[in-house]
Structure formats: C-alpha cells, structure tokens
C-alpha positions in Angstrom: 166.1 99.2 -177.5 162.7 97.4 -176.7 161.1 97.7 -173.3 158.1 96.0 -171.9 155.7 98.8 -172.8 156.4 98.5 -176.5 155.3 94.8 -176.1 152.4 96.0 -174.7 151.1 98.7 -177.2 152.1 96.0 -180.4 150.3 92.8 -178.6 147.2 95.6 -178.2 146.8 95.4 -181.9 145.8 92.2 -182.0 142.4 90.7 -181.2 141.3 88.9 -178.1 144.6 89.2 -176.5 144.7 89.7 -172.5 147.1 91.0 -170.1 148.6 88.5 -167.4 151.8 86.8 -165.6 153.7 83.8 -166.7 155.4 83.1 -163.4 155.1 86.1 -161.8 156.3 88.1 -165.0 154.7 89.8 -167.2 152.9 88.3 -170.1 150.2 88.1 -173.0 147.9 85.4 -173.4 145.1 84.4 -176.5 142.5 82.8 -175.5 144.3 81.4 -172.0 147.8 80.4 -174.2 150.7 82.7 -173.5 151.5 84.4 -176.8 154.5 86.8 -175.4 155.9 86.9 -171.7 159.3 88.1 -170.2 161.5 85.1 -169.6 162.0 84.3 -166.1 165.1 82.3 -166.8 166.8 85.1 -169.3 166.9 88.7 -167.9 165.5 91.4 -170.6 164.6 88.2 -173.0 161.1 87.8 -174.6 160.1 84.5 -175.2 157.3 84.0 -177.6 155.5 80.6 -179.7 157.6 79.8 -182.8 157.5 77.0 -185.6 160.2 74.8 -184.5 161.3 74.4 -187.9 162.1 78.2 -187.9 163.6 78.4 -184.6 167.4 77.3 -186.0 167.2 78.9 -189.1 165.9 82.5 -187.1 168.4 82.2 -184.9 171.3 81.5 -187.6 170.2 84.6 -189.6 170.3 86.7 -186.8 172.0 85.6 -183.6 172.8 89.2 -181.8 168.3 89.2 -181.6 167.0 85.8 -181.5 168.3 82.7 -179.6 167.3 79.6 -177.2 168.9 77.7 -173.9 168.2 74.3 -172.5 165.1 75.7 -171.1 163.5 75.9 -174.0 164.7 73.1 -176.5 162.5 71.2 -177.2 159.5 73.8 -177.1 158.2 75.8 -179.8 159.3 79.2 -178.4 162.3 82.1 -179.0 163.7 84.3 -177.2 164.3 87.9 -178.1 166.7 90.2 -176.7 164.4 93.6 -176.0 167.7 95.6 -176.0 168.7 94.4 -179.5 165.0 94.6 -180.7 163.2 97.4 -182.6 159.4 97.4 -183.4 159.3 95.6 -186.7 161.3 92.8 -185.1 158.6 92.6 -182.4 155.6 92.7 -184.5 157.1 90.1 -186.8 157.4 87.9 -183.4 154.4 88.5 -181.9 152.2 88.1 -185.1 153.6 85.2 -185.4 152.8 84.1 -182.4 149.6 84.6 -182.3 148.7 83.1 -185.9 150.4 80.3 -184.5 147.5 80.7 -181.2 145.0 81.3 -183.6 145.3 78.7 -186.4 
C-alpha cells in the first residue's frame, strides 16, 4: 500500500520537478505542468499524464490498479489506486509522466 510520501521520495528522483497543489491537493509539477497529484474527485487515487492510446489497454491488463471516470475521459491521464500500488508500479507511472512533460 502506497501513501503520499512514497510519491514524494520517487517524483524526487527526477529532475526539475517541484512540489505544489492541484486544487488544494497535493501535487508535482515539471516545469509548471502537473506530472502526479492526488485526485480531488477519487479519494486515495493518483492521477498522472498518460498516452491515451495506453490508457484502455493499462487499464484492461490491470483493472484492480489503474482506471478512469467521466472526469477524466477524454484527457491524457490515469488514475492509480495508492492502496493497490507498490513502488515499481509508481515509478513506471510517474516516469512516464514526466517523459511525457519532458518530450
């Protein structure tokens, strides 16, 4: 089970990331893009930037972690349960995330 503070020390690995709020939660930004921020829709959900084409396919291989609501269809972001999560399924999210920032 993921909390918060796990985000944190992964997202610290990466360069030029910064510490901030996505409304009123907390959140990571690159370069003033949010690259990982609890959802403020889904309780104990991370949401983080994802290839749409992926999103389906991620979700399909592994519901019980990964899914989406009408919130955010439509949007290049997944959701991530934190108690499901361990830290090689965060990582794997989060660099993602931020090659998709950074590219």
């Amino acid at each position: 089970m993921a909390k918060w503070e796990d985000v944190q020390r992964l997202v610290r690995e990466f360069p030029d990331t910064e510490e901030s709020t996505v409304y009123r939660n907390p959140a990571f930004k690159v370069h003033g893009k949010s690259l990982a921020w609890m959802s403020p829709h889904e309780q104990g959900a991370l949401v983080t930037r994802a290839d749409p084409d992926e999103i389906p396919l991620m979700i399909a291989a592994n519901p019980k972690l990964y899914f989406t609501t009408s919130h955010y269809e439509g949007h290049p972001m997944v959701l991530t349960r934190l108690e499901v999560a361990g830290d090689d399924d965060l990582r794997e999210r989060i660099e993602d995330s931020y090659d998709l920032l950074s590219g």
